[in-house]
C-alpha positions in Angstrom: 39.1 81.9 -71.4 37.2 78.6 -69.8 35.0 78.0 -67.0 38.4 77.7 -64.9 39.8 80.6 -65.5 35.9 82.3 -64.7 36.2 80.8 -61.0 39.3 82.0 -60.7 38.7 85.2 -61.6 35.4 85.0 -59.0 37.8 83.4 -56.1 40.0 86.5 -57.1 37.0 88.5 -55.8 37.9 87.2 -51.8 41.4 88.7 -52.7 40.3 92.2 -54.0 38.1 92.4 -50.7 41.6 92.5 -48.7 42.4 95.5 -50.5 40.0 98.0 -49.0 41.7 99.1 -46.5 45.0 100.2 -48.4 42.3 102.5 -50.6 43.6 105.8 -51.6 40.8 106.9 -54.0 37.6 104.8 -55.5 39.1 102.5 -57.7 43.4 101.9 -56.6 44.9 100.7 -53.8 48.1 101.6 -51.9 50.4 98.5 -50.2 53.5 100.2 -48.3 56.4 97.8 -47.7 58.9 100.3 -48.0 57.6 102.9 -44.9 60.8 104.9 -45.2 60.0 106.4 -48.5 57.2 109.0 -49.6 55.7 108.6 -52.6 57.3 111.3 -54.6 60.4 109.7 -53.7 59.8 106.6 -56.6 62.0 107.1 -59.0 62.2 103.2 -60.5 58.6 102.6 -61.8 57.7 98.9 -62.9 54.2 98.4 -64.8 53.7 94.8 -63.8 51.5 92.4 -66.2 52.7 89.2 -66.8 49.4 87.4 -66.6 47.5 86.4 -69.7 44.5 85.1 -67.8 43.9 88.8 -66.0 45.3 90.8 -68.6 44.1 90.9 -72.2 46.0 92.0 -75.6 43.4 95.3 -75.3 44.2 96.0 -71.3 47.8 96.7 -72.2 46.4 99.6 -74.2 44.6 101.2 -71.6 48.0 101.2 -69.6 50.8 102.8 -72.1 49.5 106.3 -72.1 50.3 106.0 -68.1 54.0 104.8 -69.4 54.1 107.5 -71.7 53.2 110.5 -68.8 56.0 109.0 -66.7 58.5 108.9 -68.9 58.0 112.4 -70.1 58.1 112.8 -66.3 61.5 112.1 -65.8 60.7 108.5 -64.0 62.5 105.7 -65.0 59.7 102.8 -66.6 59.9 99.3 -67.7 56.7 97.1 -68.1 56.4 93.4 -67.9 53.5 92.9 -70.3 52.3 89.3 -71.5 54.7 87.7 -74.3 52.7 88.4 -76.8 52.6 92.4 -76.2 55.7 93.2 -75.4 56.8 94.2 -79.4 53.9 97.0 -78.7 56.1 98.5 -76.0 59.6 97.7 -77.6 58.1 99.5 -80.7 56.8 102.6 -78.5 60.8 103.0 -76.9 59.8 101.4 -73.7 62.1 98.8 -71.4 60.6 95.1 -71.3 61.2 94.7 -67.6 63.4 91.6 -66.0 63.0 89.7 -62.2 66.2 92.1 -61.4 64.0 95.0 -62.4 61.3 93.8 -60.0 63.9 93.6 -57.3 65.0 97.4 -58.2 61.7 99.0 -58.7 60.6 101.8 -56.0 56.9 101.1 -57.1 55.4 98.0 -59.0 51.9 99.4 -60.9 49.5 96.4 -61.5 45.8 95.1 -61.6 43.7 94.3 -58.6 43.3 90.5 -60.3 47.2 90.2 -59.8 47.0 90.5 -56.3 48.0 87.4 -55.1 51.0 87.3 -57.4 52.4 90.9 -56.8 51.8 90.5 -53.0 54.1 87.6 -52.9 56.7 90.0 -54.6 56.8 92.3 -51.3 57.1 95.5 -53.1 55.4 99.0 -52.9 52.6 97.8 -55.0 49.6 99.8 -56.3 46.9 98.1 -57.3 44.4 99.5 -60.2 40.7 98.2 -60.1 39.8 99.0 -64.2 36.6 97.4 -64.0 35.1 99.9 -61.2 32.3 101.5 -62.0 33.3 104.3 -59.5 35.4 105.4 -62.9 33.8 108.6 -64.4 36.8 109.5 -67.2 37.9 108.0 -70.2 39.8 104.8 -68.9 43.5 106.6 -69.6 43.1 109.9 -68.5 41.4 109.0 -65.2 44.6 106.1 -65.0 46.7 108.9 -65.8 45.5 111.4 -63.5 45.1 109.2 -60.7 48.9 107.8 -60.8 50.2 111.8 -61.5 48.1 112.6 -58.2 49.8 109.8 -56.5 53.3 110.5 -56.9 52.8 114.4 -56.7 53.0 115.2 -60.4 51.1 117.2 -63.5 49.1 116.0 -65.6 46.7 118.5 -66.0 47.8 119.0 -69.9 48.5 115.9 -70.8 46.1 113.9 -73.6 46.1 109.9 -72.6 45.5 107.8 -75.7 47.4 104.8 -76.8 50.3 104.7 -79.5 49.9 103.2 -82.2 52.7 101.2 -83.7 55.5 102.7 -86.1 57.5 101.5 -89.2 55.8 98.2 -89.1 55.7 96.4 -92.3 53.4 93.5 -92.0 53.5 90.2 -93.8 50.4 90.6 -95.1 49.6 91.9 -98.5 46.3 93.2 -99.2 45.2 93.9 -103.0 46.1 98.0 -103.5 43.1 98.4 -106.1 40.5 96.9 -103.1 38.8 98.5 -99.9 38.4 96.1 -97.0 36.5 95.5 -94.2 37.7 93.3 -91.6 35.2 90.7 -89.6 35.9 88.8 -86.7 33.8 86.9 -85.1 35.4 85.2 -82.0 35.6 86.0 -78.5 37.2 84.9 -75.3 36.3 87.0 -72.8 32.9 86.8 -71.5 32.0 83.8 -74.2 29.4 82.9 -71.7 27.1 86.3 -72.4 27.1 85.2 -76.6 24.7 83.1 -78.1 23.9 81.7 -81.2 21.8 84.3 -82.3 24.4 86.9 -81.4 26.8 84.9 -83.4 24.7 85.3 -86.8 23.9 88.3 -86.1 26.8 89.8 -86.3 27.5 87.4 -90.1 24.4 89.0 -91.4 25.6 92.5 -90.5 29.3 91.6 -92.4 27.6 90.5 -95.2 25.0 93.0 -96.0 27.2 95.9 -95.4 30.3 94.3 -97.3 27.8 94.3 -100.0 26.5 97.8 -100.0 29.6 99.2 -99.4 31.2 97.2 -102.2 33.9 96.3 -99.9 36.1 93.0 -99.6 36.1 91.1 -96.4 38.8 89.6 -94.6 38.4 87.5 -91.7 40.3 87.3 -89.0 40.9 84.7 -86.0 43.3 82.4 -84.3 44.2 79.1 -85.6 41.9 78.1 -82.7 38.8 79.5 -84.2 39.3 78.4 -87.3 39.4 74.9 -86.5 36.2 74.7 -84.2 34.2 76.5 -86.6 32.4 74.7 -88.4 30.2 77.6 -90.4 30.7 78.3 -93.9 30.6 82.0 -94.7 30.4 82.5 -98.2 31.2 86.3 -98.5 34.5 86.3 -96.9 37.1 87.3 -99.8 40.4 86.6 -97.9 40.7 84.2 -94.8 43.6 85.2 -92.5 42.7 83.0 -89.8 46.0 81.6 -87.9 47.9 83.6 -90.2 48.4 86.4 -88.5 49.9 87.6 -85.0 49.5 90.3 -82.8 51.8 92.9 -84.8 49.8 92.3 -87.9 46.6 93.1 -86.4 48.1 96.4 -86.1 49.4 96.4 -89.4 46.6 95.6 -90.9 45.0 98.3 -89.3 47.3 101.3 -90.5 46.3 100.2 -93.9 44.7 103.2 -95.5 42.6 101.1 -97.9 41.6 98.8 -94.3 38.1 101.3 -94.0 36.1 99.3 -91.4 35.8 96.5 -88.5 32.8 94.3 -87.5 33.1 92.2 -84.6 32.2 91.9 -80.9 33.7 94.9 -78.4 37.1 92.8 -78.2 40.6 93.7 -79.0 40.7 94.2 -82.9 37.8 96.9 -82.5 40.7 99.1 -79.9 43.2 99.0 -82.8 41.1 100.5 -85.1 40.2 103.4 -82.4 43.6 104.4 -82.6 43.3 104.8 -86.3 40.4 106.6 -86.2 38.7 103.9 -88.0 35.5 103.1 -87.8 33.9 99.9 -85.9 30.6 98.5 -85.7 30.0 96.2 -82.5 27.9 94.0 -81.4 28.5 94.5 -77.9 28.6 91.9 -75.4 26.9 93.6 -72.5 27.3 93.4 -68.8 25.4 92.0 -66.5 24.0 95.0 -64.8 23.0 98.6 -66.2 25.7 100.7 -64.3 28.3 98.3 -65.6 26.6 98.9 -68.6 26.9 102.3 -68.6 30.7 102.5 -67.6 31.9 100.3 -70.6 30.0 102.1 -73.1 31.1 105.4 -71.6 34.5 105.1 -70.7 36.0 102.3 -72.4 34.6 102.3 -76.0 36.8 103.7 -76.8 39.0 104.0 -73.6 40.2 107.8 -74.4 38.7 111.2 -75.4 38.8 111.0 -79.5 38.2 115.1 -79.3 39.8 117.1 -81.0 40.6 114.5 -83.2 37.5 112.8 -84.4 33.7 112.2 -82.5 33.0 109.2 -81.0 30.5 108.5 -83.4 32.8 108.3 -86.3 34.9 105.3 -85.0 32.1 103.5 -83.5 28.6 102.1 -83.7 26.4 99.2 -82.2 24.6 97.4 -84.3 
C-alpha cells in the first residue's frame, strides 16, 4: 500500500457515512434494490471482493467460514475474491464467481470500503464494516452470526474458523532432518505505524530465538522486498524471497517440521493460526486504545481456538 491508496481509503470514509441509514445492527449495512423480496427469500449468494487495495490476502480468511455456514445451509455461493486468492476457495469446493453471477445473485455480501464499486452494481448489497470496534466476537463467528440472523437462519452450533488448504504439495523443499522457523519482515498495510527500530527489533528477536531453539530460519517476502532491502541478515539459513506464492505460504505452513513464525501481525502469522502454530508478533498497533483492544481481542486470531488449542499457544507479542 502507498500514500495513494491511504487517501483513498480516508475519502472512502465520506462513503461509509452514506451508509448509516441502511444500518441493520452495529457494524453491517442493508441496501434494498430489490423491494419485492424478503430476505429469507435469497437463495443466490455472491461474496463480492475483487479489490486488492480494500481487501487483503488475510481478509479473505475472515470471510470463508461465512461461505462455509451457507453452503451447509442449502444457499447457493460463489465468491469473487482477488486473483491471487481464489486457488484458496477453488481448493475449499467453492464457485469463483463471474459478471453473469453478479447479474444472478439475490444478495451480493461485501466490505463497507467497496462501497462505491458495489453501489454501481445495483444489487441487494450488504455491506460488512470489519474494522468496527462495535465487534465484541471473534471476527467469524460474530460474521457468521450476523449474516445467519439476517437471512433467518441457525447458526447457533456452528464453529467459524477458516480452512486450511488440502492436498497441496508445494514447490518448496525444506531439509526433513531440520526444524524451521519462518521470519518475515515486511509489511504493507499500515507501513506508516513501523519504524526503524521496530524493524530491528523484530531481526534481533529471529535471531536470538533461532539460536536457542536450534532452529533454521527461512525468510520469506516478495520479490519486492527483497530488492529494496538493503540489510544483510546473517542468520537466515534459506532465503525464499520472490520464490514463493500465495499457495506455498500455506504449504509451507502445513509442514510438520515448520514449528514457528516471527513477523509483524500480517498475513503469514493467520496461516499459521490455522495450524495451530505458534507466532510471535511484533504488533503494529492502532492508533487509539479501543482499536487497540478490538484487534488484539478479536482478530488475533480472528476465531475461538477452544477446544482446540489456547490462545496463548499460537501466539505471543514480543
Amino acid at each position: 500500500m502507498n500514500y495513494f491508496s491511504l487517501i483513498k481509503k480516508t475519502f472512502n470514509l465520506l462513503n461509509v457515512a452514506k451508509l448509516k441509514k441502511y444500518g441493520i445492527n452495529s457494524n453491517m449495512y442493508f441496501v434494498n434494490r430489490e423491494y419485492g423480496k424478503k430476505n429469507n427469500e435469497f437463495k443466490k449468494i455472491l461474496l463480492y471482493f475483487p479489490d486488492q487495495e480494500f481487501m487483503h490476502f488475510g481478509d479473505h480468511l475472515f470471510f470463508e467460514p461465512l461461505a462455509k455456514f451457507l453452503k451447509e445451509n442449502g444457499f447457493i455461493v460463489k465468491i469473487m475474491p482477488i486473483k491471487a486468492m481464489e486457488f484458496y476457495f477453488i481448493n475449499n469446493g467453492y464457485d469463483i464467481g463471474t459478471d453473469n453471477d453478479i447479474l444472478d445473485a439475490d444478495l451480493l455480501i461485501t466490505r463497507v470500503e467497496m462501497y462505491n464499486e458495489a453501489a454501481r452494481l445495483k444489487k441487494n448489497t450488504l455491506f460488512i464494516d470489519i474494522t468496527s470496534s462495535s465487534i465484541k466476537n471473534f471476527l467469524c463467528q460474530d460474521i457468521v452470526n450476523k449474516i445467519a440472523d439476517f437471512l433467518s437462519a441457525d447458526a447457533k452450533n456452528f464453529y467459524a474458523k477458516p480452512s486450511k488448504i488440502n492436498n497441496y504439495q508445494g514447490k518448496i523443499e525444506l531439509n526433513r532432518d531440520k526444524e524451521y522457523v519462518t521470519f518475515n519482515n515486511y509489511i504493507d498495510s499500515a507501513f506508516y505505524r513501523v519504524r526503524k527500530k521496530h524493524y530491528k527489533h523484530l531481526s534481533d528477536f529471529c535471531k536470538h530465538f533461532a539460536e536457542i531453539n536450534n532452529l533454521s530460519v527461512i525468510h520469506l517476502g516478495t520479490k519486492n522486498d527483497k530488492e529494496k532491502d538493503k540489510n544483510y541478515y546473517d542468520f537466515i539459513d534459506l532465503d525464499l524471497r520472490g520464490k514463493t506464492d500465495v499457495a506455498d505460504l500455506f504449504y509451507i505452513a502445513s509442514l510438520d517440521n515448520v514449528k514457528f513464525n516471527i513477523s509483524f501481525d500480517t498475513f503469514i502469522m493467520h496461516i499459521f493460526f490455522l495450524n495451530n502454530k505458534k507466532s510471535f508478533i511484533l504488533f503494529r498497533g492502532r492508533y487509539t486504545s479501543k482499536a487497540r483492544n478490538f484487534v488484539k481481542r478479536y482478530i488475533l486470531p480472528p476465531f475461538n481456538p477452544e477446544p482446540e488449542i489456547k490462545i496463548e499457544n499460537i501466539l505471543e507479542y514480543i
